[in-house]
C-alpha positions in Angstrom: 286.9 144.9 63.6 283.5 143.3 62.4 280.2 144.9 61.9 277.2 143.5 62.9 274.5 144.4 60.8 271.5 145.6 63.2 268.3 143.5 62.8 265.1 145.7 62.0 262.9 147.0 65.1 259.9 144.9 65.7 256.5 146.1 66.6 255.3 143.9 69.1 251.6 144.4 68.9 251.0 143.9 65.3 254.8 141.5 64.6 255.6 143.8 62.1 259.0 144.9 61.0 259.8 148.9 61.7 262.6 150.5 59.2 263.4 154.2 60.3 264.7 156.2 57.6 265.2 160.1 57.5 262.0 161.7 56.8 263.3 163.4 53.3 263.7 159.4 52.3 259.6 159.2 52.6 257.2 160.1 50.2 256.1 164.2 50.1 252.7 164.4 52.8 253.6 161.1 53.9 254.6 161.1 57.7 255.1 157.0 57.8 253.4 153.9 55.8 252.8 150.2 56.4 254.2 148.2 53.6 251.1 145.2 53.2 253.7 143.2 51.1 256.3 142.8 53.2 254.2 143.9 56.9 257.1 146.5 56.9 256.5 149.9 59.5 258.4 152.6 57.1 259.1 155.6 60.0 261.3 159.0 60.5 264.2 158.9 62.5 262.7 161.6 64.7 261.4 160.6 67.5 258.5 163.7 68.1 255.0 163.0 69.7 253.6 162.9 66.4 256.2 160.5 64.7 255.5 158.3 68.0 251.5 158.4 67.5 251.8 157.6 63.3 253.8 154.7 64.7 250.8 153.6 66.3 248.7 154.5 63.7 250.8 152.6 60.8 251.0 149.3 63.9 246.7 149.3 63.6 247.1 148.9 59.9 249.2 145.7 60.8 246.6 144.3 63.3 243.8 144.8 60.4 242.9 147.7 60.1 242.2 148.8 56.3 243.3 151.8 54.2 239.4 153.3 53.4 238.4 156.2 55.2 236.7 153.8 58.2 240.1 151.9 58.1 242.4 155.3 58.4 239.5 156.5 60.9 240.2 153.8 63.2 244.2 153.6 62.9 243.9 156.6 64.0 241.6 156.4 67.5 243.3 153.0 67.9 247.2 155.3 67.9 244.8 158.4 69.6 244.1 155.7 72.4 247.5 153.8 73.0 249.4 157.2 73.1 247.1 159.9 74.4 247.6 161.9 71.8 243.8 162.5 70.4 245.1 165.8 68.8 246.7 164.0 65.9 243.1 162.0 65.0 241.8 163.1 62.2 238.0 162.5 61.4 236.8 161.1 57.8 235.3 164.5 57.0 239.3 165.8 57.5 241.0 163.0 56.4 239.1 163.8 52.7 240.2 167.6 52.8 243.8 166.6 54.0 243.6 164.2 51.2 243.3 167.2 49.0 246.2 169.6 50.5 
């Protein structure tokens, strides 16, 4: 009886590697994260309509776009306008007071 060790997801859009790890294994605040290094997608588990929209988010920041406010700004309406989900955007003026919290 062999294991096979499972290859890493692959985002299709932006080639990037996805690793989905329990959400108490990510950083407090931090909902998902692209890994520049290693063009690594670090996602929960959970598959909820947010989890599925920060995976489009974190995909943007492997097709380009940066981490500054514009960057973020656009990950976002770039996941808002692959998923439907335009509830989870969040504009520059909120992204500094979530920033904060």
């Amino acid at each position: 009886n062999t294991l096979t060790k499972k290859e890493p997801d692959k985002d299709y859009e932006s080639g990037s590697k996805i690793v989905r790890v329990s959400s108490s294994e990510l950083p407090t605040n931090v909902k998902g994260f692209f890994d520049t290094t290693t063009r690594t997608i670090h996602l929960p588990n959970e598959q909820t309509d947010e989890n599925i929209f920060v995976e489009k988010h974190e995909s943007a920041h492997g097709l380009g776009y940066d981490g500054s406010p514009q960057g973020e700004f656009g990950a976002d309406c770039y996941a808002a306008a692959k998923t439907g989900k335009f509830q989870y955007v969040r504009t520059p003026l909120r992204q500094k007071d979530q920033l904060k919290n």
